[in-house]
N, C-alpha and C positions, 0 to 999 in steps of 0.2 A: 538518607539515600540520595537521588538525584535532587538537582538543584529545581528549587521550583520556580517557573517561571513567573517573571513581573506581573505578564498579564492574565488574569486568572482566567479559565475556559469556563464559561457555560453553559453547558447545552440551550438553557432556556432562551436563548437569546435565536435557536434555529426557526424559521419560517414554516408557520403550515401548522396547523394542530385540530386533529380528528379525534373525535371522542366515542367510543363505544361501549359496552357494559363494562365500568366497573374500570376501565383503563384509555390508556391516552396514546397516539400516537406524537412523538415529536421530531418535527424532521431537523437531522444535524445541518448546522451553519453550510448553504452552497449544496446541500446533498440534493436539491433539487435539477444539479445540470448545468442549469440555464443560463452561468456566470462560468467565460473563460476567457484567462488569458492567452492571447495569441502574442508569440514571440518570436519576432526573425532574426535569428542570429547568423552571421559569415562564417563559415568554416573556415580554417587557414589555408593557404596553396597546397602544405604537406599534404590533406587530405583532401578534398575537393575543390576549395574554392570559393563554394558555391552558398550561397542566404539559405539556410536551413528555417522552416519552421516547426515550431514544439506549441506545446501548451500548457495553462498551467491554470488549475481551479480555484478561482478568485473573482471577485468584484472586474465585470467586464473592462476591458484595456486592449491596447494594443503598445509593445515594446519591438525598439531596433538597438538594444544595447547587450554586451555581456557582462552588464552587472550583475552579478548574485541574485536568484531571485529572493523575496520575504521571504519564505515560508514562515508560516506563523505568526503573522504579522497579523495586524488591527484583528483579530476574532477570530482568523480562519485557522481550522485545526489541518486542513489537507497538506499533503504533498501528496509527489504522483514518481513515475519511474522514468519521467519526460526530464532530461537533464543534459546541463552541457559541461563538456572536460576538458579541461586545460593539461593537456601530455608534452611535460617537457616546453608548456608557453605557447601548443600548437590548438589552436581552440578543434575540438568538434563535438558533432551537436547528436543528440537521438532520440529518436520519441515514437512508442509503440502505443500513447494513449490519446484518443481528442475527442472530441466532440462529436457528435454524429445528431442528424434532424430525426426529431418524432415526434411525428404528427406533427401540431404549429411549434413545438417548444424543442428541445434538448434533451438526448441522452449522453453515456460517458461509454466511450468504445476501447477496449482493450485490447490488443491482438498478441499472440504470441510470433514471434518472425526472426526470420534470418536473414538477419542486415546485412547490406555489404560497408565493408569501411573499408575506404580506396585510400595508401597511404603510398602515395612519391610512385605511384602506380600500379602497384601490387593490391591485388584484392581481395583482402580478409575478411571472414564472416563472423559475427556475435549472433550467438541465441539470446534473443531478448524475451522477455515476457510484461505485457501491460501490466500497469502495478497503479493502484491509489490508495491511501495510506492514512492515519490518523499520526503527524509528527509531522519533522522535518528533513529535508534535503537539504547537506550544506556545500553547495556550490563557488567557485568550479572543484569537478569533481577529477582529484590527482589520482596521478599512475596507481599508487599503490592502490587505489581503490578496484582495480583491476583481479585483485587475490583475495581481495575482504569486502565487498560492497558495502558493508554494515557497516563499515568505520566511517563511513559518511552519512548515515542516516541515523537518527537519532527517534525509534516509535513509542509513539503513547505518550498521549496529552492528559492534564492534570484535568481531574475526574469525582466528584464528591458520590454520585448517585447510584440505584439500584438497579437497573435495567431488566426486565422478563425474556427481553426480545429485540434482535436487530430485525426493522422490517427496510426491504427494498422492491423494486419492477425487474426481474431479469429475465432475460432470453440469452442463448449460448448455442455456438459451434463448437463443436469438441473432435479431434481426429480419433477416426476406429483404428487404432496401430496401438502394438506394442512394441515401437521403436519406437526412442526418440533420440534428438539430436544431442551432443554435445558441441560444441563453437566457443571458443574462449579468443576471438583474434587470430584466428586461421586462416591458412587457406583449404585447408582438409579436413572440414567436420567429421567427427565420429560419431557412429552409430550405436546406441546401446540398446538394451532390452528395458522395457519401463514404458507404462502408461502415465500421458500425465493428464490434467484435468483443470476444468476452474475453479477456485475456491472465496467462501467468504468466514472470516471468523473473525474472534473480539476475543479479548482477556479482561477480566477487570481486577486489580494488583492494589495491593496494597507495598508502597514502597518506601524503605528507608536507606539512610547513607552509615556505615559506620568506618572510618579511617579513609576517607576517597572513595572506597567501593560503596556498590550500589546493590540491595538485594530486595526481594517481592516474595510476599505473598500470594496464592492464585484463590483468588475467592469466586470465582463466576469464570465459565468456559462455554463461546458461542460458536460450534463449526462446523460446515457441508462443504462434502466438495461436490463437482457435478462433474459425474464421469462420462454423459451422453448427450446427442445436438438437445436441446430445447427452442425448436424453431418460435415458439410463440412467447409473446411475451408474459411472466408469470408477474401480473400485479401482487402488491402488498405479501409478497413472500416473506415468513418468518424464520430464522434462527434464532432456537432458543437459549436461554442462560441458562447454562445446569451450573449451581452452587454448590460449592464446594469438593471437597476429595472425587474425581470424575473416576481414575484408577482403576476401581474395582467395580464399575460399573459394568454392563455385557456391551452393549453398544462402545466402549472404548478405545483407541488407538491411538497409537504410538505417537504420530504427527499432532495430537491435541496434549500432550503430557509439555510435564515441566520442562523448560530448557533447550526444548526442541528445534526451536528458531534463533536463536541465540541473540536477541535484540542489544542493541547499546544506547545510551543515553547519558547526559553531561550530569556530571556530579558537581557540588558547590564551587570546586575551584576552575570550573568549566571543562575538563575533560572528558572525553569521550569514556566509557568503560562500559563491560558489559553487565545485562542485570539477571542478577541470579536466583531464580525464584527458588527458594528453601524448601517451600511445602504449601497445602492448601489452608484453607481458614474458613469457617461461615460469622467468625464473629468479627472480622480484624474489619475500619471503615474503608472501604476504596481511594486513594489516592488517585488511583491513573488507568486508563482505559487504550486498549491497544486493538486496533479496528483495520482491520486490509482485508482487499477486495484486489483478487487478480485471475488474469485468463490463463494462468498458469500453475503449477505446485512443485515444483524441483525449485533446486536451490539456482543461483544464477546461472547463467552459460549452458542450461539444459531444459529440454522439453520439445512441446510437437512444436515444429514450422506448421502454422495455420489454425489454432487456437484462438475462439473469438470470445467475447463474456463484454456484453451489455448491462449497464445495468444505470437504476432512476431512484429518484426518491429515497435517496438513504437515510433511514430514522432509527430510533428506540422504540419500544412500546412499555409503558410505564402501567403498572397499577396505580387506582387513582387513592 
């Protein structure tokens, strides 16, 4: 299936480990917050002008350039929905996610929003939603990616283990409406009917390449969404991994089944393609683990203006 990368990912190398009866918690590389990159990048004249700031979760820094950022680079499994795009050679820059203080250290703040992107003076609106992600962003991020997001992100990092549980700290603002916005580069958002929410889930895939394409097994399915505010912060919240065939289970739906998301990821000859999950497994070994965490659940370009989703300490929880 997809090409595996040079540097092998290991969870065990994340910071932080609590142990209670019988299992372990391990916190993933950086899931603790407390490391961000801050990035000042210049918009062009076409759009504003103006030194944007974004961010990006990694070993503390600070950058003034539009190089591509790593992602994936020395250890770190993150990307985020914080990106800059090159249209037509015209840089502009957007970012719905950063850092926010708690208490003396760091949380990871998401919002969902409706940007303004001011182009030669006209002023068009994108529905964004905060996004942080297990893969990469491959930056600058071209026009075309305006009708396919996915074709520039690449989810789920190379993955050996069993997991029980994603554990995290969340608190959430969620809008009471069943409208929500659509905005693809407007000036006239639409209105649709639809609640949307925050959501945390994982897959754990078993993946192979046969002829260029890429296809997966679904062996392990971790997912909640949060349809209402959560003023307080909910420490050591769990999601669990329900193994194998989920389908026929009662608690089931549609948005946790195979296919649903349509992820993409580079095959040996480096190309982008999409990965096709065939069917479930409990015995097939895990290859590759796919983990996002957003204040939103519609696909791009739609959702509430005003969607918040905090969240700290992002781990697994292992039996010991």
């Amino acid at each position: 299936m997809r090409k595996v990368y040079s540097i092998l990912f290991v969870l065990l190398v994340g910071a932080g480990m609590t142990v209670h009866a019988k299992e372990r918690f391990e916190m993933l590389p950086y899931g603790d917050m407390e490391s961000w990159v801050t990035r000042y990048i210049k918009e062009s004249k076409f759009f504003s002008g103006k030194t944007k700031t974004i961010y990006a979760i990694a070993s503390t820094d600070t950058t003034y350039t539009t190089t591509p950022f790593p992602y994936g680079k020395n250890g770190n499994p993150w990307s985020i929905s914080n990106a800059y795009a090159s249209v037509l050679g015209w840089i502009k820059v957007s970012g719905t996610t950063r850092p926010e203080r708690r208490g003396k250290g760091w949380c990871c703040r998401m919002d969902c929003r409706l940007e303004d992107v001011v182009a030669m003076g006209i002023d068009l609106k994108l529905q964004i939603a905060g996004t942080i992600f297990l893969g990469k962003t491959y930056e600058p991020v071209p026009l075309r990616a305006a009708n396919d997001p996915y074709s520039v992100v690449e989810m789920g990092v190379p993955y050996t283990r069993r997991p029980k549980a994603i554990q995290l700290d969340y608190k959430a603002k969620v809008e009471d409406s069943n409208i929500v916005t659509y905005a693809k580069a407007t000036a006239h958002p639409k209105k649709r009917e639809g609640r949307d929410c925050a959501e945390v889930y994982a897959f754990l895939q078993h993946r192979w390449e046969e002829n260029g394409k890429l296809y997966a097994e679904r062996i392990a399915t971790a997912y909640e969404r949060i349809w209402n505010d959560v003023p307080e912060w909910q420490n050591a919240h769990r999601v669990p991994f329900r193994y194998g065939d989920i389908s026929k289970q009662s608690n089931y739906h549609d948005y946790e089944g195979l296919n649903y998301h349509g992820f993409r990821a580079k095959n040996s000859k480096g190309d982008m393609v999409t990965v096709n999950e065939v069917g479930y497994s409990t015995t097939a070994k895990p290859t590759h683990l796919v983990l996002m965490i957003s204040s939103g659940c519609y696909e791009a370009f739609i959702g509430h203006d005003g969607n918040i989703f905090w969240v700290d300490n992002v781990g697994l929880i292992y039996d010991e």
